[in-house]
Kinemage of the C-alpha trace (Angstrom):
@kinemage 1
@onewidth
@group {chain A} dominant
@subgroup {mainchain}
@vectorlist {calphas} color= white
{ca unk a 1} P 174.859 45.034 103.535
{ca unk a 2} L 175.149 41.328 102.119
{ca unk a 3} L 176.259 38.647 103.793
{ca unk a 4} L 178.510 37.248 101.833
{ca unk a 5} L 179.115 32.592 101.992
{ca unk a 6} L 181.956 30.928 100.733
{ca unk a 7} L 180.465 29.098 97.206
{ca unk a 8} L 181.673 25.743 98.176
{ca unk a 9} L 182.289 25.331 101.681
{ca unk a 10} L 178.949 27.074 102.677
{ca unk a 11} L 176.891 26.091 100.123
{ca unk a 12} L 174.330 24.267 102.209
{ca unk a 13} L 174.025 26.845 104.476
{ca unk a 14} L 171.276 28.522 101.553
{ca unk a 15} L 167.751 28.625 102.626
{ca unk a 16} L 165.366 26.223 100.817
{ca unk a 17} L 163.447 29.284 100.361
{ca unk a 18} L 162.207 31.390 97.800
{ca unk a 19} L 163.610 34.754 96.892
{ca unk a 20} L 166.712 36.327 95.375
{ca unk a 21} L 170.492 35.091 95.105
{ca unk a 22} L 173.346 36.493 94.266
{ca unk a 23} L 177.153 34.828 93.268
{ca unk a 24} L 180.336 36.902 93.196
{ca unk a 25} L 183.818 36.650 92.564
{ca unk a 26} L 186.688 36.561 94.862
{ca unk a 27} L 186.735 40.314 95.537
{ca unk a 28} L 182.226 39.995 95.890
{ca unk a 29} L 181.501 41.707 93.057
{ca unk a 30} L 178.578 40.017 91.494
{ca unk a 31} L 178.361 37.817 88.597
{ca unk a 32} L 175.075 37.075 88.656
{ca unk a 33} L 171.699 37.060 90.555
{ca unk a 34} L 168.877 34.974 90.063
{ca unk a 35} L 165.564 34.200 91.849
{ca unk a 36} L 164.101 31.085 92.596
{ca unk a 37} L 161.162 28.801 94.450
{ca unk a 38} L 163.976 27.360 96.248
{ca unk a 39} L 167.297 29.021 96.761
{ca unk a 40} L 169.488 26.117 97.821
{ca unk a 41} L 168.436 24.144 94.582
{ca unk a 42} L 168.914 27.463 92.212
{ca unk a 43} L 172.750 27.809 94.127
{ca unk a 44} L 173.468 24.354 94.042
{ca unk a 45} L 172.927 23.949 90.376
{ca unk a 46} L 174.463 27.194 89.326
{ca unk a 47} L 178.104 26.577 87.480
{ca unk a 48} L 181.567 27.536 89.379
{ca unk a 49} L 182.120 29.966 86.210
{ca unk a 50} L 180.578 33.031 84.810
{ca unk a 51} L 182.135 35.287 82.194
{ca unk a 52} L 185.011 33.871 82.842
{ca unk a 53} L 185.286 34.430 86.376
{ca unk a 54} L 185.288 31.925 89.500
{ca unk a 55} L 182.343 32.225 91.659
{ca unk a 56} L 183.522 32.267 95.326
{ca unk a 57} L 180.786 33.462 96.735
{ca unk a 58} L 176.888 33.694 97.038
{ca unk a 59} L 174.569 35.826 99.241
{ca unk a 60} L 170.257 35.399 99.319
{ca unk a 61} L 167.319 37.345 100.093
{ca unk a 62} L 164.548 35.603 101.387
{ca unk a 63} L 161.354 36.822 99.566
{ca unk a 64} L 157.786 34.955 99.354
{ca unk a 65} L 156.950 37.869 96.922
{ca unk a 66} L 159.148 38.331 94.352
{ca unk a 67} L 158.497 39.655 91.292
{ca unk a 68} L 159.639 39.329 87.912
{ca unk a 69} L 160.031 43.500 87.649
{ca unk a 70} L 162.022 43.545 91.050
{ca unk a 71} L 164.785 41.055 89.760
{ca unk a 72} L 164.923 43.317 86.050
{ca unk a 73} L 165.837 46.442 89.065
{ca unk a 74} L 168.465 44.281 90.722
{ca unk a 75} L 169.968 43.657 86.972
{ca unk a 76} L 169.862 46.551 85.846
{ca unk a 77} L 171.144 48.257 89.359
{ca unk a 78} L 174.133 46.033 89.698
{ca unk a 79} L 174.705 45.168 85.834
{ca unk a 80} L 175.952 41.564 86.830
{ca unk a 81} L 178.002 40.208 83.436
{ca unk a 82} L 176.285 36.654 83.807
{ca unk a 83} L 172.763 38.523 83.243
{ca unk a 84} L 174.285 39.728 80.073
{ca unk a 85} L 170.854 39.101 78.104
{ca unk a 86} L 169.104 41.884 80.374
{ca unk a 87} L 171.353 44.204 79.517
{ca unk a 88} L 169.115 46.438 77.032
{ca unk a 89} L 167.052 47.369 80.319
């Protein structure tokens, strides 16, 4: 189960880390999830909006190994709508 972190209160609480992360509305369904070298950087840079939604909150997954084909699973798992451009998967 995720941990879920409020987006702006918490927001330095984010590992500077690499693996997955994930932001989600006010009821945590997710909008998006990205990975990155760094997750605090990726979460601090990522907009307050996505398809027209508020991000409220954001959840991680610390990963030294992750791989382009694991994110594509996440996607197409969770169908977030800010990874709209994966959605042919």
């Amino acid at each position: 189960m995720q941990q879920w972190h409020r987006f702006r209160e918490d927001i330095n609480s984010a590992p500077e880390a690499e693996g997955f992360y994930y932001l989600a509305d006010l009821a945590r369904q997710t909008l998006y999830i990205g990975q990155a070298p760094n997750i605090r950087a990726a979460v601090m840079q990522s907009p307050q909006r996505i398809a027209g939604q508020a991000v409220v909150y954001f959840s991680w997954e610390i990963d030294s190994n992750t791989t382009e084909k694991e994110l594509k699973g996440l996607i197409k798992e969770q169908h977030p709508p800010g990874n709209k451009p994966f959605s042919f998967w």
